[in-house]
Legacy VTK file of the C-alpha trace (Angstrom):
# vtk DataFile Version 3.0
C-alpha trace
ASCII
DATASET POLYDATA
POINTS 118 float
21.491 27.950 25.017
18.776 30.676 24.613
16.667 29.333 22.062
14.522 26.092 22.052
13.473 23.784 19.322
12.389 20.338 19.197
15.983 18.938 17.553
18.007 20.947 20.478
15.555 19.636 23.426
15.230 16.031 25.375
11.963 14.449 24.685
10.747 14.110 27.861
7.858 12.130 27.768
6.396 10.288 25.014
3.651 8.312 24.976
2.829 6.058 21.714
-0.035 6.927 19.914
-0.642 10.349 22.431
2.055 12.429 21.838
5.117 13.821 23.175
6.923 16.643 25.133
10.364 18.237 24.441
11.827 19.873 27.503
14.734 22.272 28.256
16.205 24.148 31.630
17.339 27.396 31.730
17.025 30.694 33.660
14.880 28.797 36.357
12.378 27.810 34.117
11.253 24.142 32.098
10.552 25.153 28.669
8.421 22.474 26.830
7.352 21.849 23.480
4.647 19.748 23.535
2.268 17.401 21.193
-0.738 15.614 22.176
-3.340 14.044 20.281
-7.024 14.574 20.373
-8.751 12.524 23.100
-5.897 12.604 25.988
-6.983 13.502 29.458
-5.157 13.618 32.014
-7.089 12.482 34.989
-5.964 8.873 34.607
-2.302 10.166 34.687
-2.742 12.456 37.591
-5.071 10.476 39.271
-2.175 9.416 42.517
-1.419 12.832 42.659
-3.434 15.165 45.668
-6.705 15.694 44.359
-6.272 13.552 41.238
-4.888 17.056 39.404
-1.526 18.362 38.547
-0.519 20.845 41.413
2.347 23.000 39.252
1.208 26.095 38.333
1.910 26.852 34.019
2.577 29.513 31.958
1.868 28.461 27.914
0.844 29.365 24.602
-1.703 27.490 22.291
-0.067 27.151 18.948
-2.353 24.802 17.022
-5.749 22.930 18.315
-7.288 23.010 21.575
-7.911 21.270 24.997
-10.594 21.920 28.399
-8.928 22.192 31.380
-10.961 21.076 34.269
-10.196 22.257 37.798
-10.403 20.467 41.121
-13.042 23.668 41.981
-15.186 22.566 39.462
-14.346 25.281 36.906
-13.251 24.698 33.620
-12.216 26.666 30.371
-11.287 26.112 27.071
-7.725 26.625 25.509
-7.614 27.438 21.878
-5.478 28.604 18.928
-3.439 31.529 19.210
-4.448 31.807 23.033
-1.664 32.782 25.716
-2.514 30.533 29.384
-2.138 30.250 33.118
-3.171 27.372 34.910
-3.146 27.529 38.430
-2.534 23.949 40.353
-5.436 21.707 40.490
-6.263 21.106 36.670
-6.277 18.002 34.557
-6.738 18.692 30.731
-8.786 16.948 27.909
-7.503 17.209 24.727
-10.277 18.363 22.177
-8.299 18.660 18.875
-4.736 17.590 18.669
-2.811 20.224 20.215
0.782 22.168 20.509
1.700 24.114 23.495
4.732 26.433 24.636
4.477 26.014 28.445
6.532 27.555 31.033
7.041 25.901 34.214
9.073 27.045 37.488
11.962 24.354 37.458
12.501 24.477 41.216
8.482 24.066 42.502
6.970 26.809 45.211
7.418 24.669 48.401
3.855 22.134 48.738
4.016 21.592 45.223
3.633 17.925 44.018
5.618 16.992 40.555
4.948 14.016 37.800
6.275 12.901 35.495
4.339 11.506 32.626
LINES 1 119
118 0 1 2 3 4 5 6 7 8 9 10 11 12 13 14 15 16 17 18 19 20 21 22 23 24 25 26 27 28 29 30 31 32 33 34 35 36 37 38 39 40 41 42 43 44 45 46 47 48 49 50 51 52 53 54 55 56 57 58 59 60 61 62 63 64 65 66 67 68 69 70 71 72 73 74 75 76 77 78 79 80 81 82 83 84 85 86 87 88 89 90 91 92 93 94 95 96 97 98 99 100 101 102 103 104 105 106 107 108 109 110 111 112 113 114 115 116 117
C-alpha cells in the first residue's frame, strides 16, 4: 500500500477521552495519523522511560491545533497549524488545542533508542 488513511490503518493506541493514533509500516518508516485532545501531556506516559521523555526522533506535520513540546534540555517550542516538525529524542508534548499530526517515525530505531508504546 502507498497511501495512508485512517479506514486503511490499525489504530494503534487509543486512549478514551484523549485521542487516538492510526499507524502503518512501509518503506522503513511508521506512518501515523494521530488525534489528541487538548490538555494531554505526555510526561506521565513517558515518565519510566530514560529521562522521563520519548527518545525516538519524529518527522510530522501539524494539520489542525497545536501542542508545546518540552525538552529534557530545558527548551521548548510550540507546534502549530500548517507547521512541518522535527523532534529530536528527549521531548514530552502538551497538548494546547486539540490536535492532528502526520508523523514519521524510523520503524527499526537508531541503536540506544528506547520505544513505548502508549
Amino acid at each position: 500500500m502507498s497511501t495512508f488513511t485512517r479506514e486503511n490503518t490499525e489504530i494503534a493506541v487509543d486512549l478514551e477521552g484523549i485521542g487516538r493514533q492510526h499507524r502503518a509500516e512501509a518503506g522503513g518508516m511508521i506512518v501515523a495519523l494521530e488525534r489528541w485532545n487538548a490538555g494531554l501531556d505526555t510526561a506521565e506516559m513517558f515518565a519510566d522511560l530514560p529521562d522521563g521523555a520519548c527518545q525516538e526522533p519524529h518527522f510530522g506535520y501539524v494539520l489542525a491545533g497545536s501542542a508545546t513540546v518540552r525538552y529534557t534540555d530545558g527548551e521548548s517550542e510550540t507546534l502549530s497549524s500548517g507547521q512541518a516538525y522535527y523532534l529530536r529524542p528527549g521531548h514530552n508534548v502538551h497538548v494546547d488545542q486539540d490536535v492532528e499530526f502526520v508523523e514519521f517515525t524510523r520503524a527499526d530505531p537508531a541503536p540506544g533508542i528506547n520505544t513505548l508504546e502508549l
